[in-house]
VOBA-1610 file (N, C-alpha, C; in pm, whole numbers, padded with zeros to 5 digits, always signed):
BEGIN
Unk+16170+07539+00038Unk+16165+07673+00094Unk+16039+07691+00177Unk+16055+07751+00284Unk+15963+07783+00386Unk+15946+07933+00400Unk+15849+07969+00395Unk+15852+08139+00398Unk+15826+08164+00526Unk+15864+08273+00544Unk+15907+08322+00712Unk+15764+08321+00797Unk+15629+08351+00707Unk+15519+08376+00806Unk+15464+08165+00800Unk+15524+08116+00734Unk+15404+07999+00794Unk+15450+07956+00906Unk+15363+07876+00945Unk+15356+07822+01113Unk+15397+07664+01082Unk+15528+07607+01098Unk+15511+07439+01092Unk+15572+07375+01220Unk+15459+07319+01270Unk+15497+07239+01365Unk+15612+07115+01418Unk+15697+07154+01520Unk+15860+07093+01491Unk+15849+06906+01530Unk+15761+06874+01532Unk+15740+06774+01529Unk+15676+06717+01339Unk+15647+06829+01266Unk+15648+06793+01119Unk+15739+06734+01074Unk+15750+06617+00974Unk+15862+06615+00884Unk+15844+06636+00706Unk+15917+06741+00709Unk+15905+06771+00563Unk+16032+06709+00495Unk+15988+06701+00372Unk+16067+06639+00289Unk+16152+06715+00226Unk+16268+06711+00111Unk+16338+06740+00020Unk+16252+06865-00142Unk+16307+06946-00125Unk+16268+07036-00193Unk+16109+07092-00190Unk+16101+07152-00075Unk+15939+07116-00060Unk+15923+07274-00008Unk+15808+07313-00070Unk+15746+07455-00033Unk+15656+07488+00022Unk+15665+07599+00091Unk+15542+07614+00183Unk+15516+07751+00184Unk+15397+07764+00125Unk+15422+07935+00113Unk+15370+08025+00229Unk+15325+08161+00224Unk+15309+08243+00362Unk+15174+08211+00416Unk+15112+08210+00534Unk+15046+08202+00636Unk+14992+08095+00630Unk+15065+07937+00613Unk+14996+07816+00597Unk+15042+07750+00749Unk+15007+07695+00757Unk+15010+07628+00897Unk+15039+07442+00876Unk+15147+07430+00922Unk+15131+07264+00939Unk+15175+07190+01077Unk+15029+07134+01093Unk+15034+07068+01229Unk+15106+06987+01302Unk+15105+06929+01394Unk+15148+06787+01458Unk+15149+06699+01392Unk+15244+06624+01407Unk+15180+06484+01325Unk+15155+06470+01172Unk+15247+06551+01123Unk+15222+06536+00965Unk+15329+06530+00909Unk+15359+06468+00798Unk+15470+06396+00712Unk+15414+06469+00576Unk+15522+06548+00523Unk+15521+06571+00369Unk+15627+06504+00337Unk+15635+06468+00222Unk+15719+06443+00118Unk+15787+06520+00013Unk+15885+06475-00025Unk+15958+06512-00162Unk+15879+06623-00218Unk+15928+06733-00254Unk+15847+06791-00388Unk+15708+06896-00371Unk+15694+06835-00270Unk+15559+06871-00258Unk+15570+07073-00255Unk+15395+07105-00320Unk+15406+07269-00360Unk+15288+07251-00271Unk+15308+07407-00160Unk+15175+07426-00048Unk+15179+07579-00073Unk+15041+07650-00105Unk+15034+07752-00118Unk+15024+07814+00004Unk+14962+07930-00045Unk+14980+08064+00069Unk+14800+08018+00149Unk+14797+08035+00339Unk+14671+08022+00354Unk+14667+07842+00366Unk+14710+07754+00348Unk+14697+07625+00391Unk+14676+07555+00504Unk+14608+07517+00543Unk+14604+07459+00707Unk+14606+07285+00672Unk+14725+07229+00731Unk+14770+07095+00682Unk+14757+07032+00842Unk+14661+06944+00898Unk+14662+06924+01076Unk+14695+06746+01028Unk+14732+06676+01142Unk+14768+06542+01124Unk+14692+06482+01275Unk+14725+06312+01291Unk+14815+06280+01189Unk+14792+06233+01043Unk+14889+06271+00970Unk+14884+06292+00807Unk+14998+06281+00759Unk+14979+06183+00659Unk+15096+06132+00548Unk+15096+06124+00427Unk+15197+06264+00394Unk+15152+06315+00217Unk+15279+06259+00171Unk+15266+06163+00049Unk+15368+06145-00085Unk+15396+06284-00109Unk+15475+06214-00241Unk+15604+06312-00321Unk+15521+06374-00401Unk+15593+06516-00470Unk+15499+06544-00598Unk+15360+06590-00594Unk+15291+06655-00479Unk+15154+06687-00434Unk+15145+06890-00467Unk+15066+06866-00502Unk+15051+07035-00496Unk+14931+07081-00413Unk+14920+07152-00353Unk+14796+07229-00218Unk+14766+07379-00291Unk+14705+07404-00360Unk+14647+07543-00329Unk+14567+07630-00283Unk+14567+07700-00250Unk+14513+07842-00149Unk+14389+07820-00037Unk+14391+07787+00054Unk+14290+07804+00150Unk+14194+07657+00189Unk+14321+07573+00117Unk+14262+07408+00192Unk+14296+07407+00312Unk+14205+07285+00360Unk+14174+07261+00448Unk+14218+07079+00465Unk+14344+07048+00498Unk+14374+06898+00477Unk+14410+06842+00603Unk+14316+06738+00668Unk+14337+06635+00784Unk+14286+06696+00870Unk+14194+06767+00845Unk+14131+06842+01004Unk+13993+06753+01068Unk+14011+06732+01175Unk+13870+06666+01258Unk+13753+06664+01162Unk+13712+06503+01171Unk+13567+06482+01098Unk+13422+06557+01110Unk+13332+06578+01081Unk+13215+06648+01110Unk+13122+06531+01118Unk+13186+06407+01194Unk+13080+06339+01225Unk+13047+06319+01389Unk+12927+06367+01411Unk+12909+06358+01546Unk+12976+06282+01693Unk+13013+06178+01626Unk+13064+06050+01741Unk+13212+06070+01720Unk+13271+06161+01637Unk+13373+06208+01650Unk+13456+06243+01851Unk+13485+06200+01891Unk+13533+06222+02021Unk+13689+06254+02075Unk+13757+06308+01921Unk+13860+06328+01941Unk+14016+06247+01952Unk+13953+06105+01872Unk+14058+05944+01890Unk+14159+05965+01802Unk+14211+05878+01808Unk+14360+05900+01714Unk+14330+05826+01587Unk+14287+05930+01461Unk+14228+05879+01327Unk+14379+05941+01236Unk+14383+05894+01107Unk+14492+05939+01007Unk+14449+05967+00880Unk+14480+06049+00828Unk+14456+06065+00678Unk+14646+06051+00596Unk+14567+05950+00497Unk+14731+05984+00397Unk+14697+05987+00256Unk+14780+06039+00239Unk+14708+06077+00030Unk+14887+06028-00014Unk+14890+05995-00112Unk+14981+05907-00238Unk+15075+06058-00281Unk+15084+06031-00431Unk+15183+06074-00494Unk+15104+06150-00619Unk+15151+06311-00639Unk+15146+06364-00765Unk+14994+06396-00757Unk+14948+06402-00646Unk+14754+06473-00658Unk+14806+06628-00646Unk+14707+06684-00737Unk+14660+06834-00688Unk+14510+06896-00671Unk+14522+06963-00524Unk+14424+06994-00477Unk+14422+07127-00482Unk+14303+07167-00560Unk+14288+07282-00582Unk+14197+07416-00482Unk+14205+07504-00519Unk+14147+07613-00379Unk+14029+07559-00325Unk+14074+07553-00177Unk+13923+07572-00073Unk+13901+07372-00060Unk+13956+07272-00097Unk+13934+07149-00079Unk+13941+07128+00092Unk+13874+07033+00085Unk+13891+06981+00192Unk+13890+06828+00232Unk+13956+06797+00296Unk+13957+06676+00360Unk+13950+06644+00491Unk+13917+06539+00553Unk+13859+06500+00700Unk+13952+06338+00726Unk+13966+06355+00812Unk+14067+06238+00896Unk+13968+06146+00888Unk+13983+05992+00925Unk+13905+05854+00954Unk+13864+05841+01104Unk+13703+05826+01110Unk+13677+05772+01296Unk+13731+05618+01313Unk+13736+05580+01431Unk+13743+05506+01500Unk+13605+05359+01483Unk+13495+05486+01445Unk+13402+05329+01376Unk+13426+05237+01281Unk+13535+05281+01172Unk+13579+05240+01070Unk+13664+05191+01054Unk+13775+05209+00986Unk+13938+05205+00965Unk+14003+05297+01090Unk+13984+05425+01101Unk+14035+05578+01181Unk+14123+05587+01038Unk+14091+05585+00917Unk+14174+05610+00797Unk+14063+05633+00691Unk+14124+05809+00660Unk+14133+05865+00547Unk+14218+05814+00402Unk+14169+05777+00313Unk+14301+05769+00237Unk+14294+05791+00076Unk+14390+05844-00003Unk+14359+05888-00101Unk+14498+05839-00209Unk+14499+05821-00318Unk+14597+05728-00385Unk+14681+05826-00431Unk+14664+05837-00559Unk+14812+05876-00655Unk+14745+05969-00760Unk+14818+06027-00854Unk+14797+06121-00979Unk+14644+06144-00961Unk+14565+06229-00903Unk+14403+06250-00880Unk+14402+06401-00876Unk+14318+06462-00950Unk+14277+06617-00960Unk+14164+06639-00873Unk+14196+06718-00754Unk+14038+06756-00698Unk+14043+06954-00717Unk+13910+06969-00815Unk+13879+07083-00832Unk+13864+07191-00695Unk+13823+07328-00718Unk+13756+07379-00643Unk+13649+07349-00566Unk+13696+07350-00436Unk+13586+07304-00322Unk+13531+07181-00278Unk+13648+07093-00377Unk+13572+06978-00334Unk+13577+06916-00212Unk+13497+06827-00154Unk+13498+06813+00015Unk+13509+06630-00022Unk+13631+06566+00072Unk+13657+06434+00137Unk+13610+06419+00231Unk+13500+06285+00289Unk+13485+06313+00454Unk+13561+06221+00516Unk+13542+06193+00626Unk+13584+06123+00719Unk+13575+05981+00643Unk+13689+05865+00658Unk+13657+05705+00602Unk+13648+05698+00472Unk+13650+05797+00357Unk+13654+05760+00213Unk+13834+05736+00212Unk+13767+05632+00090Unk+13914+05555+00026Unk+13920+05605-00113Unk+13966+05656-00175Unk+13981+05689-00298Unk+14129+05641-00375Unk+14090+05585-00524Unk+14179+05514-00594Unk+14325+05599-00654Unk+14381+05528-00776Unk+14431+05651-00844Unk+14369+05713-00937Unk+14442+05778-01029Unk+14380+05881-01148Unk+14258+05926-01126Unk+14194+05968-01068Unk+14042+05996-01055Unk+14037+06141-01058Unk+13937+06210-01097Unk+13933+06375-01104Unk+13738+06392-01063Unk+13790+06505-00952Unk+13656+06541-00889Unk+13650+06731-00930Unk+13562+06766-00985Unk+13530+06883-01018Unk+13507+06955-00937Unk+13460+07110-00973Unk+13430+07166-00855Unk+13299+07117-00786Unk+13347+07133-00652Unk+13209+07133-00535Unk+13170+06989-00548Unk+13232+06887-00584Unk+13190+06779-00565Unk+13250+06726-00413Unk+13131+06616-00357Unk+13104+06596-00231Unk+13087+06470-00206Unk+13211+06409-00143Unk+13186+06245-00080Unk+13178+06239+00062Unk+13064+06152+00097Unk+12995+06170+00240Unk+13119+06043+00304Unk+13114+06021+00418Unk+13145+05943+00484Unk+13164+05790+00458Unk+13278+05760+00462Unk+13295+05558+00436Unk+13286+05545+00237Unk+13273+05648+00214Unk+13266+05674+00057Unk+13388+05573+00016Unk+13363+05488-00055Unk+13488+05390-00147Unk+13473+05423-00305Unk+13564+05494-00362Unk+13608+05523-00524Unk+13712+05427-00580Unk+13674+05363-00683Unk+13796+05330-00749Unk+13883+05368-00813Unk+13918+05363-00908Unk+14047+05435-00985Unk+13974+05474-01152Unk+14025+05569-01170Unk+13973+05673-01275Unk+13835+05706-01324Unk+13821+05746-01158Unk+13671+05783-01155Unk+13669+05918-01200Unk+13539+05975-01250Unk+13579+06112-01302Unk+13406+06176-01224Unk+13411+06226-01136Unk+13286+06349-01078Unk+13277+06455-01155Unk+13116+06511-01195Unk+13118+06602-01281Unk+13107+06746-01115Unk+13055+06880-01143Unk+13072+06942-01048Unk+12894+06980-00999Unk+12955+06978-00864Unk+12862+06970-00755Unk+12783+06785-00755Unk+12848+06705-00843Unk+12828+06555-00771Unk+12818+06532-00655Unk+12726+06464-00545Unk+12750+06463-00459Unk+12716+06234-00431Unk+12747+06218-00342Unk+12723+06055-00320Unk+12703+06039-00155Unk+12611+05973-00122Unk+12544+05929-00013Unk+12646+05846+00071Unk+12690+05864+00190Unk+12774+05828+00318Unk+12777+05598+00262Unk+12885+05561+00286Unk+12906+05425+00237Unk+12868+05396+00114Unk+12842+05475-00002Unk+12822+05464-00149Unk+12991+05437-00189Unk+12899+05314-00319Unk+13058+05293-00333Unk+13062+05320-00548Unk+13170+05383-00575Unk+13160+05357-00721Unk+13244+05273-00812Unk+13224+05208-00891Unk+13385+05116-00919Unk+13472+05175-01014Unk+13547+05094-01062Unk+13682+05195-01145Unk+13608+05263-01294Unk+13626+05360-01306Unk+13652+05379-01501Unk+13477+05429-01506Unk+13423+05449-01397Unk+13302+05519-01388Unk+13319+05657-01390Unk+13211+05682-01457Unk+13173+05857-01471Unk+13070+05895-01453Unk+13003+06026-01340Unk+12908+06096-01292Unk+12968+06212-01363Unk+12798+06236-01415Unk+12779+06371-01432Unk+12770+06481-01371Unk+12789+06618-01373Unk+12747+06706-01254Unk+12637+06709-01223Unk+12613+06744-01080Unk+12517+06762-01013Unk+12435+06650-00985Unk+12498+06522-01005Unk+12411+06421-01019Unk+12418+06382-00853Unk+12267+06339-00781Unk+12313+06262-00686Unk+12289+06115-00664Unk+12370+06022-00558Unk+12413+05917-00595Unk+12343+05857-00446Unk+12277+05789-00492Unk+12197+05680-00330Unk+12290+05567-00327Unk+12244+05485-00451Unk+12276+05319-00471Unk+12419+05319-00541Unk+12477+05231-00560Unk+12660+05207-00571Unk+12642+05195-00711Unk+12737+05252-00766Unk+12769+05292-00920Unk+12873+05158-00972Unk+12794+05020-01067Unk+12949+04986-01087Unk+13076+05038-01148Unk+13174+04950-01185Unk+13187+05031-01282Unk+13186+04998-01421Unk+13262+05160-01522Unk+13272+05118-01654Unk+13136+05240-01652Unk+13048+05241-01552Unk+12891+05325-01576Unk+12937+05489-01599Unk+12848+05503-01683Unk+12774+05670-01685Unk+12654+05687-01622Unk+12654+05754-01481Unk+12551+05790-01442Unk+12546+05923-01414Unk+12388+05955-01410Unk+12343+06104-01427Unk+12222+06149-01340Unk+12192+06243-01300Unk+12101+06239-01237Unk+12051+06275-01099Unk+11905+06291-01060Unk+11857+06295-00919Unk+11742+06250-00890Unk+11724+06109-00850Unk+11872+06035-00827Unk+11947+05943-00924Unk+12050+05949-00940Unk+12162+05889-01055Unk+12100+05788-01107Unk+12068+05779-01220Unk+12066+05616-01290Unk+12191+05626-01446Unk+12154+05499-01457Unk+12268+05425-01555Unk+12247+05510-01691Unk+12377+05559-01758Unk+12322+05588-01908Unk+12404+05541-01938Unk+12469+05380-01976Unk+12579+05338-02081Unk+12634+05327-02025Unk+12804+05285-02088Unk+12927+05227-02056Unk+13028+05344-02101Unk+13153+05390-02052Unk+13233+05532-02080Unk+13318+05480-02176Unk+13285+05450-02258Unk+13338+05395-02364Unk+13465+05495-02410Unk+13444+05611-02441Unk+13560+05694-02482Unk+13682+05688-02339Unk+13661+05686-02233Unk+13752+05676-02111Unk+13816+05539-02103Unk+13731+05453-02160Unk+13813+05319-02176Unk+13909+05312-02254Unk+13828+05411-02393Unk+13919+05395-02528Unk+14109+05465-02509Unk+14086+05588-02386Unk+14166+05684-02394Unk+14310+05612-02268Unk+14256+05498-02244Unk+14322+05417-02092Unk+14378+05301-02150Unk+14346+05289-02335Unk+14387+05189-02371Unk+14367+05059-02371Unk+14218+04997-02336Unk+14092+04933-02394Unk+14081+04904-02495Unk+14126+04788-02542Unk+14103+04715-02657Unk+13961+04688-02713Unk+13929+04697-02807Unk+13817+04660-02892Unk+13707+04581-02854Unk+13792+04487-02855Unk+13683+04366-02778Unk+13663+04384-02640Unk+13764+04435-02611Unk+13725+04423-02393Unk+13630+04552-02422Unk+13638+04653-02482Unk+13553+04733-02475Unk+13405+04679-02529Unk+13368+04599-02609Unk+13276+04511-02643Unk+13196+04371-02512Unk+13299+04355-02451Unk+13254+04261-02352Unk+13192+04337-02235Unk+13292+04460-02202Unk+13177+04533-02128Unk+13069+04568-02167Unk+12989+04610-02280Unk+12945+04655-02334Unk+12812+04540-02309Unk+12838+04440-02299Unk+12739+04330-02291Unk+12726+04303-02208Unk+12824+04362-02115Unk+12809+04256-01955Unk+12702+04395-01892Unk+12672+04522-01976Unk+12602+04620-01948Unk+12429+04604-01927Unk+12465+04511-02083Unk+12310+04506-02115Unk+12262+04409-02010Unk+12311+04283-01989Unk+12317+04186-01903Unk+12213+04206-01776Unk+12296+04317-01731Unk+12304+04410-01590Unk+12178+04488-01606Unk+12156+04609-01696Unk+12107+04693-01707Unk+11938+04689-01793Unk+11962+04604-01901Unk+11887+04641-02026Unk+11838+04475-02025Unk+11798+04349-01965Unk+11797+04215-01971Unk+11666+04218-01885Unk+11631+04278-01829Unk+11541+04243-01684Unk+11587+04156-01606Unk+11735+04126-01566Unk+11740+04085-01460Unk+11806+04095-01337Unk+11717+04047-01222Unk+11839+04094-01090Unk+11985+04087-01098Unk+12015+04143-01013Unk+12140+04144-00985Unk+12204+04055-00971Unk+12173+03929-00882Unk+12211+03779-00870Unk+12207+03696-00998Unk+12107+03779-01096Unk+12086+03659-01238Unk+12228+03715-01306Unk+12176+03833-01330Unk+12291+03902-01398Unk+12425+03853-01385Unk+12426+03874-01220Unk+12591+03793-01196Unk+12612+03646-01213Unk+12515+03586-01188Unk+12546+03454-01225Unk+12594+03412-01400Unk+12484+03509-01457Unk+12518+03505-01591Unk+12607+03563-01677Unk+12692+03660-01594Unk+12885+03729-01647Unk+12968+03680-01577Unk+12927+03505-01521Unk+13018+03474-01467Unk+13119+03421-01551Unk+13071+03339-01634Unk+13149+03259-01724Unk+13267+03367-01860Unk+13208+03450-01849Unk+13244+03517-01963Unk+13356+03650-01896Unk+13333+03650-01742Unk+13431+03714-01655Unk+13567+03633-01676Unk+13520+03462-01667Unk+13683+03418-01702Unk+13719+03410-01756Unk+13698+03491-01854Unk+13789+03480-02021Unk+13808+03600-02050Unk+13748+03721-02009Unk+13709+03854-02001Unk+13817+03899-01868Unk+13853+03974-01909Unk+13978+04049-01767Unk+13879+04182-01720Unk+13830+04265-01829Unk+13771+04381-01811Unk+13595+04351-01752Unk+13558+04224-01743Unk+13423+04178-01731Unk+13440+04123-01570Unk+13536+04092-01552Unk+13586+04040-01415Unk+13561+04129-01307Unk+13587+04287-01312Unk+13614+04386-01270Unk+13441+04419-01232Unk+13315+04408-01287Unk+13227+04406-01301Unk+13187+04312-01197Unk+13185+04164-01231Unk+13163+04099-01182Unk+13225+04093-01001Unk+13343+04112-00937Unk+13360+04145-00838Unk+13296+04268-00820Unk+13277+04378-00819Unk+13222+04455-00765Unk+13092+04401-00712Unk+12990+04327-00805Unk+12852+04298-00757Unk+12857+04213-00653Unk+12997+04169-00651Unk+13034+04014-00563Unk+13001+04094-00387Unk+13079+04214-00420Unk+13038+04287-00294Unk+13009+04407-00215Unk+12853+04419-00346Unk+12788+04526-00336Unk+12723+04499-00208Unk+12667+04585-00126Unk+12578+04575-00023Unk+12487+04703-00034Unk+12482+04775-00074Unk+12370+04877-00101Unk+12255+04856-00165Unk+12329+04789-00275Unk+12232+04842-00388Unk+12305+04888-00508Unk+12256+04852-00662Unk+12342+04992-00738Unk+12232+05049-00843Unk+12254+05159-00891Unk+12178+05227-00937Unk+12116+05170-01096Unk+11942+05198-01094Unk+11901+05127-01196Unk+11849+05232-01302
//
């Protein structure tokens, strides 16, 4: 159902059972899917390619021009997955041309009030961003990342899967994962042990991270020792592996 005041552009294609409520606007160049719920007040601009099962509420702002200067108006895309809901006032930003020209965002992910996507972040599945949390530019998330509110992370910061920030924490250097970080600026407190437990993390893999922590964190040693030294125990370790690639290709830095 389409309500009589929104504006959708006839070059849109909407999908099968899909709503759009009053004074939302959907642009050129945009593909909804199946299912999908768009509240009242939405501005949806492309090009943009939304999965099935998405919910939009009140006064987002999805696929509109980047706020990065060298922005010049090129042909960039944003596409988001299946079953996310974005809650009032979010926003998201299309991909430049320095990068990919791709926005992109996965599957089942909660973004709170206000939270802002920029231009070039990749984001995984399951992940939940609170309110007012803020990913700068070229931002890479893995999958069931959890942002506390008003988190914010520094333009090409990257975090890995099954990591958790606290609110308000901000983020310079790349978060692996499995980390709890907190802070300004973010450092390490532990392994999310209960998020592992709740994802179905066995005992021991939850134990191998747990060491491949100290290794990393609590050993005194670089980053290169460290990795050299969870190498062996990555191949027998599935959940230690995950660790170990990430450092394989960190380039920042990650937080100490």
């Amino acid at each position: 159902m389409i309500h009589e005041t929104a504006i959708v552009h006839e070059s849109a294609k909407i999908g099968n059972n899909v709503k759009i409520g009053p004074w939302t606007i959907v642009g050129e160049n945009v593909e909804i899917g199946d299912d999908c719920v768009i509240a009242s007040h939405v501005v949806i601009n492309g090009p943009c390619k939304i999965g099935k099962g998405n919910r939009f509420f009140q006064y987002g702002s999805i696929g509109e021009e980047c706020q990065d200067l060298k922005y010049a108006g090129e042909h960039t895309r944003l596409e988001i997955g299946d079953n996310n809901v974005f809650r009032e006032g979010v926003t998201i930003h299309r991909g430049t041309v320095q990068d990919q020209g791709l926005t992109k965002i996965g599957s089942n992910s909660l973004f709170m009030v206000n939270a802002h996507v920029a231009h070039d972040v990749m984001i995984g599945d399951n992940c939940i961003f609170a309110n007012n949390a803020t990913l700068a530019g070229h931002v890479h998330i893995g999958d069931y990342v959890i942002f506390g509110g008003h988190a914010a992370i520094h333009q090409f910061g990257k975090v890995g899967s099954h990591a958790f920030v606290a609110g308000g924490s901000v983020i310079i250097k790349d978060i692996p994962p499995y980390v709890m970080a907190s802070g300004h600026h973010a450092k390490p407190f532990g392994i999310n042990s209960e998020g592992l437990k709740r994802r179905g993390f066995d005992a021991e893999a939850i134990k191998a991270v747990k060491r491949a922590y100290r290794v990393l964190f609590r050993q005194g040693n670089t980053v290169a020792e460290a990795l050299a030294a969870l190498e062996e125990s990555a191949n027998e370790q599935p959940s230690v592996a995950l660790f170990t690639e990430f450092l394989k290709t960190n380039e920042r830095g990650i937080i100490r």
